[in-house]
C-alpha positions as CSV (number, residue, x, y, z in Angstrom):
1,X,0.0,0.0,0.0
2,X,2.5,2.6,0.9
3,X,4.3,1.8,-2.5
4,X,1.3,2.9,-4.5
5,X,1.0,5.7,-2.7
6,X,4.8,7.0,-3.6
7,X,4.4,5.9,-6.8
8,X,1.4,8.2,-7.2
9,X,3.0,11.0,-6.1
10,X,6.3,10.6,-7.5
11,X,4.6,9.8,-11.1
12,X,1.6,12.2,-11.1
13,X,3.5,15.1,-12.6
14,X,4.9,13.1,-15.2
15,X,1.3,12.5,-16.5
16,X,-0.8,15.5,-18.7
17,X,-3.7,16.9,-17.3
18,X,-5.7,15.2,-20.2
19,X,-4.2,11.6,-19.5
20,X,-5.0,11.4,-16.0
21,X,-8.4,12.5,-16.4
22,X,-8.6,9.6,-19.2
23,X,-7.5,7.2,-16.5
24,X,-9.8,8.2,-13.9
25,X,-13.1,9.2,-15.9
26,X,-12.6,7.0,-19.5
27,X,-12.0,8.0,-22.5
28,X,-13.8,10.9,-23.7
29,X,-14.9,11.4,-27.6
30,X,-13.5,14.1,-30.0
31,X,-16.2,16.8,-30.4
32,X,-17.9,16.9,-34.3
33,X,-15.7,18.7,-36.5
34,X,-16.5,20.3,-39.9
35,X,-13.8,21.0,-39.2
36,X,-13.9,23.1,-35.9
37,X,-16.7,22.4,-33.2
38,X,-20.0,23.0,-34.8
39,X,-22.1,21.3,-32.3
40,X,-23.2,23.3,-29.0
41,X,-23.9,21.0,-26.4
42,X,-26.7,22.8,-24.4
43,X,-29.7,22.7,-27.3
44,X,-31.5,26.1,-27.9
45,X,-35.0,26.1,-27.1
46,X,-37.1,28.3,-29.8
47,X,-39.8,30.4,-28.8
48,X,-43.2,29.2,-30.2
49,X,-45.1,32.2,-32.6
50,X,-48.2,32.0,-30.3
51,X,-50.2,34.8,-33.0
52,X,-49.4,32.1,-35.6
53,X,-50.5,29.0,-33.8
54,X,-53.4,30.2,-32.6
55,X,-54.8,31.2,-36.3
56,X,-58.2,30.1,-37.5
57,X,-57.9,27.5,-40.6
58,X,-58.8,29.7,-43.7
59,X,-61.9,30.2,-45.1
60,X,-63.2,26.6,-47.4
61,X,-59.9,25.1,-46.1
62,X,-59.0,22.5,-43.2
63,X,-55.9,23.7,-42.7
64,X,-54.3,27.1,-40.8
65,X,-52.0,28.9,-42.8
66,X,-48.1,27.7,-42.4
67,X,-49.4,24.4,-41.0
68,X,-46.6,21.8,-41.8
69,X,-48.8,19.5,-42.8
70,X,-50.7,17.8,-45.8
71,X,-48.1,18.4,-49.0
72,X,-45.7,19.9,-46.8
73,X,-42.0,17.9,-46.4
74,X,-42.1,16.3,-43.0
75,X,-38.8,15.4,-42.9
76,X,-36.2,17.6,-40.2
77,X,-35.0,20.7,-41.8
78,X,-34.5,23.6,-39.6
79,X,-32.9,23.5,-36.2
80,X,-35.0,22.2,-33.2
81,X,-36.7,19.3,-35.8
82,X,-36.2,15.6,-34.8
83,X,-35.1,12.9,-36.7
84,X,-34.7,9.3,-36.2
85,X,-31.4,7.9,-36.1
86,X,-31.3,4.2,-36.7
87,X,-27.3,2.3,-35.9
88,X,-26.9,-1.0,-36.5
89,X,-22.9,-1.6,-36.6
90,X,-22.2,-5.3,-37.2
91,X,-18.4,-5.2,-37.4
92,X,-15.0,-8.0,-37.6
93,X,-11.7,-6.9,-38.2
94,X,-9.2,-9.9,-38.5
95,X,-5.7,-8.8,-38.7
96,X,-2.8,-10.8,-38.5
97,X,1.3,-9.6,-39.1
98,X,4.5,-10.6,-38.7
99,X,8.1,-9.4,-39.6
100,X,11.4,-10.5,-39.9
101,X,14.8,-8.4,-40.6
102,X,18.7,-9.5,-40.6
103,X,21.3,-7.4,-41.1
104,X,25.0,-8.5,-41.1
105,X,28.0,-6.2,-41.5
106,X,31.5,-6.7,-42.0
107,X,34.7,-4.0,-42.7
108,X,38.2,-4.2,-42.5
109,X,41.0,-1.9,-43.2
110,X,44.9,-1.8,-43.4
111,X,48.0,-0.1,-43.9
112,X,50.1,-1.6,-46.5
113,X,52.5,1.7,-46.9
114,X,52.8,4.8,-45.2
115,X,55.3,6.9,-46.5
116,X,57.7,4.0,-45.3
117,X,56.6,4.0,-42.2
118,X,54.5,1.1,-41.7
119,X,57.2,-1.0,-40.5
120,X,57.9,2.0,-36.9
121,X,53.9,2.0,-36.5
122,X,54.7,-1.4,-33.9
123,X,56.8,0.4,-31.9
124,X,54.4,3.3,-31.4
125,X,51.1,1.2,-31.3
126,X,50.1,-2.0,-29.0
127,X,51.8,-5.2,-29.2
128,X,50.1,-7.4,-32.1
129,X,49.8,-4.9,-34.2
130,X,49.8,-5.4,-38.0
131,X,49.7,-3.0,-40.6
132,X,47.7,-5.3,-43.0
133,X,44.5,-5.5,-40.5
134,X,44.9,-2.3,-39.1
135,X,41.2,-1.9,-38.3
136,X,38.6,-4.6,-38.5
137,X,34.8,-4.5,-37.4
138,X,31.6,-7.1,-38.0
139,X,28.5,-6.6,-36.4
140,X,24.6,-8.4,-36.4
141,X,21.5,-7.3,-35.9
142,X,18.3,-9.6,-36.2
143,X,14.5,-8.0,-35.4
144,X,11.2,-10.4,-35.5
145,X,8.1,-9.3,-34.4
146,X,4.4,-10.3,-34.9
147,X,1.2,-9.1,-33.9
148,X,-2.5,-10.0,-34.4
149,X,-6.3,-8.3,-33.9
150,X,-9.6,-10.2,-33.9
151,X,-12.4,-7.8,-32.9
152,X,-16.2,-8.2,-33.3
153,X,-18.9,-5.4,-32.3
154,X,-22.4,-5.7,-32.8
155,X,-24.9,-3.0,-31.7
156,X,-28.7,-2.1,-33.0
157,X,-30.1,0.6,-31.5
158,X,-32.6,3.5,-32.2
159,X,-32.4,6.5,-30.7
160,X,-34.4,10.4,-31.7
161,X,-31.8,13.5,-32.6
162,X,-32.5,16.9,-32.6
163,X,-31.0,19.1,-35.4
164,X,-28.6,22.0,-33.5
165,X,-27.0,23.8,-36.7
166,X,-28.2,24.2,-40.0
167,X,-24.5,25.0,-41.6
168,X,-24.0,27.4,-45.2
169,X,-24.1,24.6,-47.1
170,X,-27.5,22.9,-45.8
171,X,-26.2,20.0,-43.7
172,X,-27.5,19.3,-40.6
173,X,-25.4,18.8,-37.0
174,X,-27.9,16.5,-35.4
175,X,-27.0,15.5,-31.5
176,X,-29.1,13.2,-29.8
177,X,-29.1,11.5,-26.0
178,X,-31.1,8.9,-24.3
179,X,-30.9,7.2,-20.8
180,X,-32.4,4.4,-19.6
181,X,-32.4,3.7,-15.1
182,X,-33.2,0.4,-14.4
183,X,-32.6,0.3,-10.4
184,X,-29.5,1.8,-9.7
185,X,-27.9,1.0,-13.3
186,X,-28.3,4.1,-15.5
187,X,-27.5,3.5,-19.2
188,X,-27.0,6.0,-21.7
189,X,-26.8,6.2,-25.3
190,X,-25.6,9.5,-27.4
191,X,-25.0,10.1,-31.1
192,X,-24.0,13.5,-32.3
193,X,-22.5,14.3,-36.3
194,X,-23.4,15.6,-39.9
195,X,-26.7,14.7,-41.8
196,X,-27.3,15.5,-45.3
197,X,-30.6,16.5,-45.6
198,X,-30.9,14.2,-49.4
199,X,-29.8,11.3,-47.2
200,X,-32.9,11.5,-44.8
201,X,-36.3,8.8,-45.7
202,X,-39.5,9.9,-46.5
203,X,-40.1,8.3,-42.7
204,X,-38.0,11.0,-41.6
205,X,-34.9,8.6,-40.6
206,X,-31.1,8.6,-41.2
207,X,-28.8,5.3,-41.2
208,X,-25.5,5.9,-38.9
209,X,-23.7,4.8,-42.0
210,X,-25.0,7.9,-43.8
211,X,-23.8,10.2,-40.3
212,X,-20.2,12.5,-41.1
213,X,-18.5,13.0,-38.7
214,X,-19.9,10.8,-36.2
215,X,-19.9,10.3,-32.4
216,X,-21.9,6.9,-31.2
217,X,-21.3,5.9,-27.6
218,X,-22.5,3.9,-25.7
219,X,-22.1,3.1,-22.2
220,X,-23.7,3.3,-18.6
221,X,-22.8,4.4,-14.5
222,X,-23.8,2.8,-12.1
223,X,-23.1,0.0,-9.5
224,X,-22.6,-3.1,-11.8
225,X,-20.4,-0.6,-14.3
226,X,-18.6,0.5,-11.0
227,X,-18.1,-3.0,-9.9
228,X,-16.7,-3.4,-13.4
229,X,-15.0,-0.9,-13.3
230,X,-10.9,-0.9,-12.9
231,X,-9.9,1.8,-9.7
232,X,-8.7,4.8,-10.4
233,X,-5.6,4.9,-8.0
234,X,-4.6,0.9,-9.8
235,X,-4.9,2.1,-13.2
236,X,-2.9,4.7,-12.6
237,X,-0.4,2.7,-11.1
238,X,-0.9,0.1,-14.1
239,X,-0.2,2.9,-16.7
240,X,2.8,4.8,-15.2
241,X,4.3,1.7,-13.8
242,X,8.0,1.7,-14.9
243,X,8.2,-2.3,-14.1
């Protein structure tokens, strides 16, 4: 106990601010780029045009005027709209390396004449000493290595987004969170990123395939994750660990 307590404090200010918090809290996504941060994380609430929705329906029609409704586009457009966001990520990566290198070197070097003095260089240098194989060197080196990844994800999930920024160009930053409590296990799923507005149904949904720039996570707090959940002051130790 009292060495992971010096090693804490003798290692801390070798860590960044940014790794530490990575250790203690997770790892923490990039924000959506386009390619600065577009996407405001507290949403803006828009004031409802009470004169407007409280207008009569016209005369010989059913509908009030600016109703989106009937032969109106239903899909999200402007910023405050929803949209359904639909991920189903079914992926395998199967990787599998390995290297070899060899590398052999050899020189040698004499002195066959020097001005006629090849024959005095004995007296002057070490005992042994001759002229012909003045200087002589080999040396090896051998490297080998080998590595391998087989990774399988498989998520389907649904979740509602609400557009944040309509940019110049017409795409839409969408960013949407949902959280599920069962007891005292709290799970929460976000998805945040770039939408064209061509690439949205008629049902008014988007695939996470057709998402730039996206963020998925998902994840949950609670006692069971805790209980998962490698301590702070071990990882720490883990990480910096010199041994």
């Amino acid at each position: 106990m009292r060495f992971s307590h010096f090693a804490l404090i003798a290692l801390a200010p070798l860590a960044a601010c940014s790794t530490v918090r990575d250790v203690v809290r997770g790892p923490e996504m990039a924000p959506v780029g386009y390619p600065s941060s577009l996407m405001p994380r507290d949403q803006a609430i828009m004031a409802v045009n009470a004169e407007r929705a409280s207008q009569p329906a016209s005369a010989n029609s059913l509908w009030r005027s600016g109703a989106r409704a009937f032969f109106i586009d239903q899909r999200a457009a402007r910023v405050g709209d929803i949209l359904t966001v639909q991920i189903d990520i079914d992926d395998s990566a199967k990787t599998s390396n390995s290297s070899n290198a060899t590398r052999t070197t050899d020189m040698s070097g004499g002195v066959t004449h020097l001005l006629g003095l090849e024959s005095s260089l004995g007296k002057i240098l070490p005992g042994g000493f001759t002229p012909a194989t003045a200087l002589e060197t080999s040396s090896t080196s051998t490297n080998a290595g080998a590595g391998s990844i087989n990774r399988s994800e498989k998520i389907s999930l649904t979740i509602a987004a609400v557009v944040t920024t309509v940019l110049p160009n017409g795409n839409l930053v969408i960013q949407g969170t949902q959280e599920v409590r069962t007891n005292a296990e709290l799970r929460q799923l976000t998805v945040a990123g770039i939408v064209r507005p061509e690439d949205i149904s008629s049902a008014n949904t988007v695939k996470h395939t057709q998402i730039a720039e996206a963020r998925i996570s998902y994840g949950g707090r609670g006692d069971i994750s805790l209980a998962q959940r490698t301590p702070a002051g071990v990882a720490l130790v883990q990480k910096f660990s010199p041994f």
